[in-house]
BASELO-696712 format. One record per residue (C-alpha): x, y, z negated; residue in three letters. Coordinates in steps of 0.25 Angstrom, whole numbers, m for minus. Layout:
BEGIN
+-------+-------+-------+-----+
|  east | north |    up |  aa |
+-------+-------+-------+-----+
|     X |     Y |     Z | ALA |
...
+-------+-------+-------+-----+
This chain:
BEGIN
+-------+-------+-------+-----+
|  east | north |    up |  aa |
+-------+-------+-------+-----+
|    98 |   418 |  m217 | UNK |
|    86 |   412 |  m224 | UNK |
|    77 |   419 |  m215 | UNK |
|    84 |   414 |  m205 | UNK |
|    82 |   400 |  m208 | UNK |
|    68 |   402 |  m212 | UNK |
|    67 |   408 |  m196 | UNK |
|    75 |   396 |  m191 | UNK |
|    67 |   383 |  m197 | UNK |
|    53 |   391 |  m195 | UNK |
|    59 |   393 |  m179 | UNK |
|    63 |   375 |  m180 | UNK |
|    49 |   374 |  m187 | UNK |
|    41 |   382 |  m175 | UNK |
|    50 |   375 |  m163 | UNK |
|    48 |   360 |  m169 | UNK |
|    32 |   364 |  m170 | UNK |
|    32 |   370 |  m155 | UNK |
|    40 |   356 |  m150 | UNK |
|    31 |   348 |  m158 | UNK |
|    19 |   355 |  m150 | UNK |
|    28 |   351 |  m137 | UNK |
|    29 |   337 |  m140 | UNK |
|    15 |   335 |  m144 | UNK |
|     9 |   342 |  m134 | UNK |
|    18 |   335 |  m122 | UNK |
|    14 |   320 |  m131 | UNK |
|     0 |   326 |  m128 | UNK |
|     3 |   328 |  m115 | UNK |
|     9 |   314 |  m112 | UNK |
|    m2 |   308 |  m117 | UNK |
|   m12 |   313 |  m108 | UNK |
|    m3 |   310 |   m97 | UNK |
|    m1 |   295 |  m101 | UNK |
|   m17 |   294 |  m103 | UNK |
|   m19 |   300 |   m90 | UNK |
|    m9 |   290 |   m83 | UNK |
|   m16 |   279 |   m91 | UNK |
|   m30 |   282 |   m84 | UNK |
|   m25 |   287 |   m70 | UNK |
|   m28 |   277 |   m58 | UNK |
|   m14 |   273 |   m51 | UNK |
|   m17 |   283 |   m42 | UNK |
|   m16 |   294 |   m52 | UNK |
|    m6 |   289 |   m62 | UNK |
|     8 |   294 |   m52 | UNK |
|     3 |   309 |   m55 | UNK |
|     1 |   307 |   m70 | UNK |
|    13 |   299 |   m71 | UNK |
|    22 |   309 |   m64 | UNK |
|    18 |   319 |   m77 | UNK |
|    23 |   309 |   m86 | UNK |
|    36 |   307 |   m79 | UNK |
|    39 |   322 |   m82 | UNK |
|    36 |   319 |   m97 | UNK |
|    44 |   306 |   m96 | UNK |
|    57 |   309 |  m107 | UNK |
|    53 |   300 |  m118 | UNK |
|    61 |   295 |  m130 | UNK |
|    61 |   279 |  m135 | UNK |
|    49 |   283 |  m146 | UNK |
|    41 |   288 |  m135 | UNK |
|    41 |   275 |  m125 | UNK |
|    33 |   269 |  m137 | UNK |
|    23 |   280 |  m139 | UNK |
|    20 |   283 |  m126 | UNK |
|    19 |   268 |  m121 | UNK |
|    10 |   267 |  m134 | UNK |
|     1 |   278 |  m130 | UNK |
|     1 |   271 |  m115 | UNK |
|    m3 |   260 |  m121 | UNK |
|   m15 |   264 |  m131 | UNK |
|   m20 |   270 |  m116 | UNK |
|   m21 |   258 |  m109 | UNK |
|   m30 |   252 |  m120 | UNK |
|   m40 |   263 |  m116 | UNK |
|   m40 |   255 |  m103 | UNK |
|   m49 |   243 |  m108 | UNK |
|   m47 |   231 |  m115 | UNK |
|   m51 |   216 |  m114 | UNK |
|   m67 |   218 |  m120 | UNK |
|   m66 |   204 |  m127 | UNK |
|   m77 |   197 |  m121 | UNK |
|   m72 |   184 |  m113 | UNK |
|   m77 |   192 |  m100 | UNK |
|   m72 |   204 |   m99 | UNK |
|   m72 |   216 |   m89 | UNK |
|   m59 |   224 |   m85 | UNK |
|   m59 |   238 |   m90 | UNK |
|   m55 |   242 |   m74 | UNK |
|   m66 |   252 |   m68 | UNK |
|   m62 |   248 |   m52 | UNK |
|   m62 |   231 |   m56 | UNK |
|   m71 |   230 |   m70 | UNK |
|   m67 |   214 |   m66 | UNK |
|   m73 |   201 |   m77 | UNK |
|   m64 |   194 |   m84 | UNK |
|   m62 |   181 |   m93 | UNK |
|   m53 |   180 |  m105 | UNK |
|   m52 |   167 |  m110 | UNK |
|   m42 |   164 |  m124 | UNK |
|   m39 |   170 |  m139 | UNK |
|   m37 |   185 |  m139 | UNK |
|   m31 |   185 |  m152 | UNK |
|   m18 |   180 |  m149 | UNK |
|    m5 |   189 |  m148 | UNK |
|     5 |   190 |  m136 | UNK |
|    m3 |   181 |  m128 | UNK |
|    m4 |   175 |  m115 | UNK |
|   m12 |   180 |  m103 | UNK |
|   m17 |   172 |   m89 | UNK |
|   m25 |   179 |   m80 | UNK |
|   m32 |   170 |   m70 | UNK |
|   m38 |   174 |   m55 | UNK |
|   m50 |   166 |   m51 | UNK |
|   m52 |   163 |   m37 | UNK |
|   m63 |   165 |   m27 | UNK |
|   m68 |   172 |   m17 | UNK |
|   m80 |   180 |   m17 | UNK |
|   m87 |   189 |   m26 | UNK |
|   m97 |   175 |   m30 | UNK |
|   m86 |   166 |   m30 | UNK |
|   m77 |   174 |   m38 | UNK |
|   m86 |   173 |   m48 | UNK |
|   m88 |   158 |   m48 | UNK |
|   m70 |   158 |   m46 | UNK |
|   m69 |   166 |   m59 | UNK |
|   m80 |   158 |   m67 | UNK |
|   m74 |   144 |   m62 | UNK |
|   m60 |   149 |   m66 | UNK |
|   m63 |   153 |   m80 | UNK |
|   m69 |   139 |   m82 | UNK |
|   m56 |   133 |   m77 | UNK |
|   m47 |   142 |   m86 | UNK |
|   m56 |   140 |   m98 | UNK |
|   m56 |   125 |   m96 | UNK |
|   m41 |   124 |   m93 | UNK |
|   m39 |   132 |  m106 | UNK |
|   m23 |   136 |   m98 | UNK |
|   m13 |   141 |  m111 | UNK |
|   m12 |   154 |  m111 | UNK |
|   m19 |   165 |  m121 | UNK |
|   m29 |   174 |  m114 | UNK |
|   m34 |   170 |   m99 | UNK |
|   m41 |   181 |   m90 | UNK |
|   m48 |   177 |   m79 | UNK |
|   m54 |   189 |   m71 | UNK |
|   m64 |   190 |   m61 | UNK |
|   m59 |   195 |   m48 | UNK |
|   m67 |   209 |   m47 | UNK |
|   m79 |   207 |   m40 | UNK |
|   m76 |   219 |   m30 | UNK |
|   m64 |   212 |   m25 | UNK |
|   m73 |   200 |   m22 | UNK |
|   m61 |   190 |   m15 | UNK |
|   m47 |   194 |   m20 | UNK |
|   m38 |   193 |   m33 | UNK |
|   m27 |   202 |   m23 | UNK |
|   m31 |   216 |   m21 | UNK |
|   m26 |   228 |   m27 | UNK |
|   m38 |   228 |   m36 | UNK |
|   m36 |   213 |   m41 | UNK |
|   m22 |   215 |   m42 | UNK |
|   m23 |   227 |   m50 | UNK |
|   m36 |   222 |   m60 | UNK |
|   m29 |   210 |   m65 | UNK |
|   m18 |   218 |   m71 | UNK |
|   m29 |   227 |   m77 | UNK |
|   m34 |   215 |   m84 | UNK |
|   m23 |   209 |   m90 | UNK |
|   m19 |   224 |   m95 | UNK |
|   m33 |   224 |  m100 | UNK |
|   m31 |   211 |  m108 | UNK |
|   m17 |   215 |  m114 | UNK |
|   m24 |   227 |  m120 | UNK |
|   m33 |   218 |  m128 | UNK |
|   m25 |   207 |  m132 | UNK |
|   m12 |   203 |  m134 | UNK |
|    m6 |   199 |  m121 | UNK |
|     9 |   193 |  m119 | UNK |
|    12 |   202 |  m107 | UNK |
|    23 |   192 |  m103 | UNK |
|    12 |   180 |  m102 | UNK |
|     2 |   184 |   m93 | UNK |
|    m1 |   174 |   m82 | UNK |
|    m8 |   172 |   m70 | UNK |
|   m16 |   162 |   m62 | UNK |
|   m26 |   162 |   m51 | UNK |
|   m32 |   152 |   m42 | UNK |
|   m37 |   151 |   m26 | UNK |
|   m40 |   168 |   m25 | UNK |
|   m34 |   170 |   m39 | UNK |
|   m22 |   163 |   m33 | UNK |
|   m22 |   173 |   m23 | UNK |
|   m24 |   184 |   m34 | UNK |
|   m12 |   178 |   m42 | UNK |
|    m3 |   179 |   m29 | UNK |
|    m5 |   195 |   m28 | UNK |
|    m7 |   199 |   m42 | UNK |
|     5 |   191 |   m45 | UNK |
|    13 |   197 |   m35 | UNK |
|     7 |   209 |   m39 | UNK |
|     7 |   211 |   m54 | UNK |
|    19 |   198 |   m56 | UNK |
|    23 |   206 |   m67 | UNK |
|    13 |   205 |   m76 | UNK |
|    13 |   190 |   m77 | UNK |
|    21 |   179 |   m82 | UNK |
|    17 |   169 |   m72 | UNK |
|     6 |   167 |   m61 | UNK |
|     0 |   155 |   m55 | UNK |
|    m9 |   153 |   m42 | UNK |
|   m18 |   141 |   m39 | UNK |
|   m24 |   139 |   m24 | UNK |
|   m19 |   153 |   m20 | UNK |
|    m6 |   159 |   m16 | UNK |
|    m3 |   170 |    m6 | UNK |
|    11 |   174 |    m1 | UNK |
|    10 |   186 |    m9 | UNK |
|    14 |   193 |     4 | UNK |
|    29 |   191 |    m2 | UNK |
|    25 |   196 |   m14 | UNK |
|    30 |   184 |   m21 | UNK |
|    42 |   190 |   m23 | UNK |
|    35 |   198 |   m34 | UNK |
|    35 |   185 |   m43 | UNK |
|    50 |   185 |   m46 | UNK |
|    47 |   186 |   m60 | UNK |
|    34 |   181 |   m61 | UNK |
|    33 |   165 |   m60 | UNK |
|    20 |   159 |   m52 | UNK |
|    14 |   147 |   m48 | UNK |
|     7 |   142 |   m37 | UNK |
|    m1 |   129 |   m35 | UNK |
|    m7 |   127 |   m21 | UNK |
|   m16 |   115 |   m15 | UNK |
|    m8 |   112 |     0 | UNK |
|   m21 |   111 |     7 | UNK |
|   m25 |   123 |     1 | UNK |
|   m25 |   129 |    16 | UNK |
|   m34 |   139 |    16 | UNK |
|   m28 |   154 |    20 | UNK |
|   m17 |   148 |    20 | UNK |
|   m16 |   146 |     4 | UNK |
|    m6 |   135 |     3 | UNK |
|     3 |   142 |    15 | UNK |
|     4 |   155 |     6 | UNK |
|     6 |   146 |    m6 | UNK |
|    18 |   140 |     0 | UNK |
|    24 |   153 |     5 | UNK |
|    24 |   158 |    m8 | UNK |
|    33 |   147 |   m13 | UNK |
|    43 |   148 |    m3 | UNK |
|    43 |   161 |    m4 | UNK |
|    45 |   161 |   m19 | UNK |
|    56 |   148 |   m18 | UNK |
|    64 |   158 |    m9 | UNK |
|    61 |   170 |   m19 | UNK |
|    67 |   159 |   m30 | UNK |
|    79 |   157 |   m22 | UNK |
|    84 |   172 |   m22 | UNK |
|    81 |   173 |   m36 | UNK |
|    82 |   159 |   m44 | UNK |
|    76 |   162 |   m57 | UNK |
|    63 |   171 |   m51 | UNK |
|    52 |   168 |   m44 | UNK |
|    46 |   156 |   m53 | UNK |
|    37 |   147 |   m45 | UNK |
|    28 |   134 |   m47 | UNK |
|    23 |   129 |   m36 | UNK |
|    14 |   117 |   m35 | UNK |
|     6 |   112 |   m20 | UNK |
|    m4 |   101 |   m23 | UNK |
|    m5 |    93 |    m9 | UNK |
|   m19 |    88 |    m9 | UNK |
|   m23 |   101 |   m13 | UNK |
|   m32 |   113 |    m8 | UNK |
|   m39 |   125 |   m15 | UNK |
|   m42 |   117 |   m27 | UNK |
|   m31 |   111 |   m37 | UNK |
|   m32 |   102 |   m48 | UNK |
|   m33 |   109 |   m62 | UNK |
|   m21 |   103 |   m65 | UNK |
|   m14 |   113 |   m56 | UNK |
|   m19 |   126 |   m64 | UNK |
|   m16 |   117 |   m78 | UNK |
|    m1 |   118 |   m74 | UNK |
|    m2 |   133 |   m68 | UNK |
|    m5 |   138 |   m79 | UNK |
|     4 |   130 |   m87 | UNK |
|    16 |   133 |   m79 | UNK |
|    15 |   148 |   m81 | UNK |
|    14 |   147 |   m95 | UNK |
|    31 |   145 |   m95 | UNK |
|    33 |   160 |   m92 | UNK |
|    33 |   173 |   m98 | UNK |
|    34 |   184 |   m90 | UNK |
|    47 |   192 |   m88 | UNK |
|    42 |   208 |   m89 | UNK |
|    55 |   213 |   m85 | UNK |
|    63 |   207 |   m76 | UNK |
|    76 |   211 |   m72 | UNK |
|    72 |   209 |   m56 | UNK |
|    59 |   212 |   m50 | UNK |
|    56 |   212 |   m37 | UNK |
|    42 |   219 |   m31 | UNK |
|    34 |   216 |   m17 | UNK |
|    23 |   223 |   m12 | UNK |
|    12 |   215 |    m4 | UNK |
|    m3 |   216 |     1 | UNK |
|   m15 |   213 |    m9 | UNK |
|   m26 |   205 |    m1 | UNK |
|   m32 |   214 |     4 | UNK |
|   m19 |   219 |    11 | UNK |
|   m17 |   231 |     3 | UNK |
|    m3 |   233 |    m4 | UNK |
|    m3 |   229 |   m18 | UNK |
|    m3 |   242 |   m26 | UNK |
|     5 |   237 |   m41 | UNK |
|    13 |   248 |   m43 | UNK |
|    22 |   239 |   m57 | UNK |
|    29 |   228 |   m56 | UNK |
|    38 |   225 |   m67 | UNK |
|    47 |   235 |   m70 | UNK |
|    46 |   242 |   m56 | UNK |
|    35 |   251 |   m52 | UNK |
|    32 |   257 |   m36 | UNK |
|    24 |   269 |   m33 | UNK |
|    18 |   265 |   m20 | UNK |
|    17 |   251 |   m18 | UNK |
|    18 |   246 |    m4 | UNK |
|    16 |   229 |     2 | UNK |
|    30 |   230 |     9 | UNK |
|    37 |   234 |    m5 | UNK |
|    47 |   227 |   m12 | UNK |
|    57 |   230 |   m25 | UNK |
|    66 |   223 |   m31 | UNK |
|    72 |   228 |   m41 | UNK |
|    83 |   220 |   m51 | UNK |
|    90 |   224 |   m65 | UNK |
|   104 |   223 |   m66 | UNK |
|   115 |   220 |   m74 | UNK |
|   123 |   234 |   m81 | UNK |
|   111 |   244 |   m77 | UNK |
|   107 |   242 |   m62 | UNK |
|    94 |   241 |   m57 | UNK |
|    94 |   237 |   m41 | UNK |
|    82 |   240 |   m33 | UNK |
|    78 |   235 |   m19 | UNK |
|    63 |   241 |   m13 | UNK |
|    57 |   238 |     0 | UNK |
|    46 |   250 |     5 | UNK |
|    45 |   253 |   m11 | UNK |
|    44 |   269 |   m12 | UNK |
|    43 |   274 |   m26 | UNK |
|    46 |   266 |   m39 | UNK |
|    49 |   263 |   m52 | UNK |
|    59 |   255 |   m61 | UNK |
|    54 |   255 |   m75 | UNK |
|    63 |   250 |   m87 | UNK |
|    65 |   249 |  m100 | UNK |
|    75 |   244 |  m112 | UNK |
|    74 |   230 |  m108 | UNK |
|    75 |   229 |   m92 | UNK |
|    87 |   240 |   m93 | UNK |
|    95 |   247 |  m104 | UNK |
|    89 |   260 |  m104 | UNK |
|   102 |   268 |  m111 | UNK |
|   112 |   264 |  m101 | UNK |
|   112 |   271 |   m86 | UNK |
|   104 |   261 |   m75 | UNK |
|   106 |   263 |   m60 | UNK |
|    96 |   259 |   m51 | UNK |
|    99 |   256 |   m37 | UNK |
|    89 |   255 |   m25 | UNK |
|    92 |   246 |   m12 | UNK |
|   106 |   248 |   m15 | UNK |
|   106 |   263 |   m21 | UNK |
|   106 |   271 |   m31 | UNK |
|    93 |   276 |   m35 | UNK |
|    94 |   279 |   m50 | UNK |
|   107 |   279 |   m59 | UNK |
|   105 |   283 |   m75 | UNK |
|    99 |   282 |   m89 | UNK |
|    82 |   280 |   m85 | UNK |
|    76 |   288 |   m97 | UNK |
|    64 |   285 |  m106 | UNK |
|    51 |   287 |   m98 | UNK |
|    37 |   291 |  m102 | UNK |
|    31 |   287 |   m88 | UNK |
|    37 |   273 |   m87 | UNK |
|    31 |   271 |  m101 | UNK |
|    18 |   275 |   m98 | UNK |
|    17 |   270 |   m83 | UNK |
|    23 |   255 |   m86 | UNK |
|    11 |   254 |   m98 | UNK |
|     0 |   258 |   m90 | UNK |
|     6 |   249 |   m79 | UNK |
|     8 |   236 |   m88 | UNK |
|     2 |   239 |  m101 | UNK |
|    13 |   228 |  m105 | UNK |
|    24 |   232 |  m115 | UNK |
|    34 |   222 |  m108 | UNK |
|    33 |   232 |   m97 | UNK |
|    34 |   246 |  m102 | UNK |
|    46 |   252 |   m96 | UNK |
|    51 |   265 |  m103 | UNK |
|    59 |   271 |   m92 | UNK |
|    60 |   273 |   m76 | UNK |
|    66 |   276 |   m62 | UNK |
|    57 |   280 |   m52 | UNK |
|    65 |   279 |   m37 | UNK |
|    60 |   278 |   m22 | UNK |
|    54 |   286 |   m15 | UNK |
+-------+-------+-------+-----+
């Protein structure tokens, strides 16, 4: 019997080395993946995301680590160089910007501000004139980034590429300091007013308010995109030119009706100046900037709803996140809209959307307890979502925002 037991323990001994050899090797293995993900252009990152979803059973200890490891990554990916001009680490837009306030603070505010212009020449001269304004008005909030609009772009704050680099900044800037991702602002003026209307639509999850002087477009009906996101508008009504102060008063009828189906969303100050054209008195900036300051962003909201438009130069706008919903393919003629319930319903509407994503986690949904998903009007998923390695790593790389990690997933559509 002796020999036995001797024969037995030395048989456990040799099978926990064998599965301990099996766990690192497959932790090895993850890791490459995850590192690969992390440097793949959106083009590649489906194929590499597809091997992680086969690995994707994780336990609680190991939404941690791996969103951890995610996150040392992303720090490989550049940080704020310290000087008061500073280039973005991006290789395809290398753009300038200013950063203006103390660095030492802890949880602090952000406001990111578009300059106007027109021109390569003039963008220059737009971008120096509104540092001076910023610097002189000396507006209350912690860090100010003021970027120069990349010079290969030349006339527009709205394409893909403008859309897409302003994001790159402020992630660039949370990596370095220490950034209140629920207080990140936004304000542009004339062609940064513009900028304002389409990243705003765009990215409106990432801020906790916005603001646009002398420059406001219809958003193509993307305005239903702000239901979350409170914005202000101030316009001059002789400010006739391309028809700015016609868009601007679309926009607002179009977000008082958008109020009237749902009351406590769609949070709106606007203010016309009657004598006004495409200049306005300081003073109109001075309250902007003010007025933002009363909100805080509101990371996971229990409705969200998503519109597709075109960017300026007519192209669809290719943002694949958008609070806690993510699509494959985005396409101008989409729209989603997606709502929590009460006792563990989530109802889904989409509109020319194809295949996405709902993320969750512990706070939007109680993941213990069975959830049913239903999609215009059916059944699309019923169950217990499990703990998910992808959604870790795909909504850090996505945010680089720990109010929006998202541990679990269902992927529907077609």
């Amino acid at each position: 019997m002796g020999r036995i037991r001797w024969l037995l323990v030395v048989f456990f001994a040799a099978a926990v080395c064998v599965s301990a050899r099996t766990v690192l090797a497959q932790s090895k293995e993850i890791e490459k993946l995850i590192a690969q993900y992390v440097e793949a252009s959106d083009t590649d990152r489906p194929a590499i995301l597809a091997k992680l979803k086969a690995r994707d059973k994780i336990s609680k200890s190991d939404v941690t680590k791996w969103a951890n490891f995610t996150g040392k990554l992303l720090l490989a990916k550049g940080t704020h160089e310290g000087k008061d001009v500073s280039t973005l680490h991006d290789k395809e837009h290398p753009v300038k910007y200013k950063l203006i306030g103390n660095r030492k603070g802890k949880k602090m505010s952000l406001l990111v501000v578009l300059h106007g212009g027109g021109g390569t020449p003039v963008n220059e001269d737009a971008w120096q004139n509104m540092i001076a304004m910023t610097e002189a008005l000396r507006p209350k909030y912690d860090l100010i980034a003021i970027p120069r609009i990349w010079s290969g772009m030349e006339a527009s704050w709205g394409t893909n590429a403008g859309i897409g680099y302003i994001p790159v900044m402020i992630d660039e800037i949370k990596r370095t300091y220490s950034i209140d991702t629920n207080r990140i602002y936004l304000y542009g003026s004339s062609m940064g007013g513009y900028g304002v209307s389409c990243l705003g639509a765009a990215c409106a999850d990432r801020f906790a308010a916005m603001a646009a002087l002398c420059s406001v477009s219809d958003y193509d009906g993307a305005c239903e995109n702000l239901m979350n996101t409170p914005v202000t508008t101030h316009m001059g009504a002789r400010d006739t030119d391309i028809d700015r102060i016609g868009k601007a008063r679309r926009f607002k009828e179009r977000m008082e009706e958008l109020q009237k189906r749902w009351p406590d969303s769609y949070k709106m100050l606007y203010k016309e100046y009657p004598d006004g054209g495409h200049s306005l008195p300081q003073e109109a900036t001075v309250e902007m900037l003010e007025w933002m300051t009363r909100f805080t962003r509101v990371p996971l909201p229990r409705t969200v709803v998503w519109k597709g438009f075109l960017n300026a130069e007519r192209k669809p706008v290719d943002t694949t996140h958008f609070f806690w919903l993510a699509v494959e393919s985005p396409k101008a003629e989409m729209r989603l809209e997606a709502a929590i319930k009460d006792k563990g319903v989530i109802e889904v509407k989409t509109e020319e959307v194809g295949r996405f994503t709902i993320f969750l986690n512990d706070k939007l949904v109680d993941l213990n307890k069975p959830l049913t998903v239903t999609v215009n009007g059916k059944t699309a998923f019923q169950g217990k979502p499990a703990l998910s390695l992808s959604a870790v790593v795909e909504s850090v790389v996505a945010k680089e925002d720990p109010e929006m990690m998202f541990t679990a997933r269902i992927d529907l559509g077609e």
